[in-house]
C-alpha positions as CSV (number, residue, x, y, z in Angstrom):
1,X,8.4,-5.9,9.5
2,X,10.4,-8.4,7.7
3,X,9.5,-11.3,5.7
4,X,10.4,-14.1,3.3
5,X,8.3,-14.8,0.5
6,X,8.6,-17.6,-2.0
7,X,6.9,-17.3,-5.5
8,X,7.4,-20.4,-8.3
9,X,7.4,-18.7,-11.8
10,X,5.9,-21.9,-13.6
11,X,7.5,-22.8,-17.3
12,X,5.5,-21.7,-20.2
13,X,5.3,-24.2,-22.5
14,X,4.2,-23.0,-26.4
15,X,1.7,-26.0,-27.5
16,X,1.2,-23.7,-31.0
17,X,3.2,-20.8,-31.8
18,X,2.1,-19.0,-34.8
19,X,3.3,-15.2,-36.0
20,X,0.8,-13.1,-37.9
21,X,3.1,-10.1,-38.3
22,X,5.6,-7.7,-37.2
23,X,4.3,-4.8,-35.4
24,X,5.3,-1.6,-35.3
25,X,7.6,-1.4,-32.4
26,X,9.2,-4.3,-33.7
27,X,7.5,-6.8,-31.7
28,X,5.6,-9.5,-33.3
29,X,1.7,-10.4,-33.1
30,X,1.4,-13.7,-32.4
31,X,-1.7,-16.6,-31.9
32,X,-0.1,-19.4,-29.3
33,X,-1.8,-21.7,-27.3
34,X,-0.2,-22.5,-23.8
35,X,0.5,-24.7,-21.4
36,X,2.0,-24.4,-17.7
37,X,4.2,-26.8,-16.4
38,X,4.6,-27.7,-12.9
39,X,8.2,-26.3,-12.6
40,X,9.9,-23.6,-13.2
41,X,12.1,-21.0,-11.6
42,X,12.1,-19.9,-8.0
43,X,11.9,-16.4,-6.5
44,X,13.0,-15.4,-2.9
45,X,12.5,-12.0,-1.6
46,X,14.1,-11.3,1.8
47,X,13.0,-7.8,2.9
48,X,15.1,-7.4,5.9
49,X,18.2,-7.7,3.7
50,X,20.3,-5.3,1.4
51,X,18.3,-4.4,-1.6
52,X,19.5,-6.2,-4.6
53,X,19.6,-9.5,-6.9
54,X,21.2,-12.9,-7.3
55,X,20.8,-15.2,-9.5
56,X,22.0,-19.0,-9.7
57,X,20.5,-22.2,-11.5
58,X,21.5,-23.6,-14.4
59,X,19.9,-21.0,-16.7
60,X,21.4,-18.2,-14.4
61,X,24.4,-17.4,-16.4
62,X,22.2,-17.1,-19.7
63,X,20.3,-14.0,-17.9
64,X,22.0,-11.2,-19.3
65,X,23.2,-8.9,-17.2
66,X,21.5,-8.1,-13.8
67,X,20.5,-4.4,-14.7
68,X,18.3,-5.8,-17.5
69,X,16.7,-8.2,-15.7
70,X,12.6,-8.5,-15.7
71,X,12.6,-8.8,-11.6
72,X,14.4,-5.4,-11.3
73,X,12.1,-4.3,-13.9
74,X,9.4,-5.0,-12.3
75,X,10.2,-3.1,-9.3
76,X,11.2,-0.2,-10.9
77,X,7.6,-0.6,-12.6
78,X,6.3,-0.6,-8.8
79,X,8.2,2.6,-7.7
80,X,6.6,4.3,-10.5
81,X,3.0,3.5,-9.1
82,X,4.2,3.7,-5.4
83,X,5.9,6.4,-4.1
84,X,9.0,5.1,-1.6
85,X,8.6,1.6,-2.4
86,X,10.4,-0.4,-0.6
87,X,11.8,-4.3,-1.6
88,X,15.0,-6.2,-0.5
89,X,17.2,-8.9,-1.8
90,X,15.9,-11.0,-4.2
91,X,17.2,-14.7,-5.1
92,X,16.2,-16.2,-8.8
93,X,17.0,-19.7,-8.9
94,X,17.0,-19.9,-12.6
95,X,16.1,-23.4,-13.4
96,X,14.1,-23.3,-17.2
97,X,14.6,-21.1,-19.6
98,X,11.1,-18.7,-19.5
99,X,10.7,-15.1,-18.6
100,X,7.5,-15.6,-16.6
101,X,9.2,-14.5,-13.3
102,X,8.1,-10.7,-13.5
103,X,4.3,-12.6,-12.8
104,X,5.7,-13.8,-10.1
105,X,6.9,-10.7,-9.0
106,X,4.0,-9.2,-9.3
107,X,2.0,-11.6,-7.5
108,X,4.7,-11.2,-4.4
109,X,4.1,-7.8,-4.3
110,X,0.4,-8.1,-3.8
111,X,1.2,-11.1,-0.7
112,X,3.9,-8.3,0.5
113,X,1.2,-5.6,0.4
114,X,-1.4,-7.6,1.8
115,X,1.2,-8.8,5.4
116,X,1.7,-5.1,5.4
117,X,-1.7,-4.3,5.8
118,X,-2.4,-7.6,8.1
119,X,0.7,-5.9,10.2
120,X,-0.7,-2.5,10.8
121,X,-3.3,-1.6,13.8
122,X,-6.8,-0.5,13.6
123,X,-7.3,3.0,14.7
């Protein structure tokens, strides 16, 4: 079966941003109040193409490099629950700066597993 799937990664917009502390993995606790906006960056997921990632937008040179990025992350996160887990090519039009596209990652992979099952027969 192959499909195309589209998933916007809305922007995260901080309204409050307040740090009460370093924790300690070196990550801060924080108390934020947020706001989505109605843009934001654009995943594609072919699964009928070579397995891999692009990314383009204005933001997509500011990534880092490809082997650190949060959408390969979180299919490595995926193979970890799900033995043989299978993806494709994905395409991150990076259009805002926010890292809220491993949510939308996520959320493809549950549309992904829910065509799979709408694609198998009854016994």
């Amino acid at each position: 079966m192959s499909a195309t799937l589209l998933e916007k990664a809305p922007a995260k917009i901080n309204l409050t941003l307040r740090v009460l502390g370093r924790r300690a993995d070196g990550y801060h606790e924080i108390e934020s109040l947020v706001a989505f906006a109605d843009f934001g960056d654009m995943l594609t997921l072919r699964t009928d193409a070579e397995e891999g990632l692009e990314i383009t937008g204005p933001f997509g040179g500011k990534s880092g490099p490809i082997t650190d990025n949060l959408v390969l992350k979180a299919v490595a996160a995926g193979r970890e629950r799900v033995a043989g887990l299978q993806a494709g090519r994905f395409l991150l039009e990076k259009i805002f700066r926010s890292r809220r596209v491993s949510v939308a990652v996520r959320r493809m992979r549950r549309r992904l597993c829910g065509l799979l099952l709408a694609s198998m027969p009854f016994l």
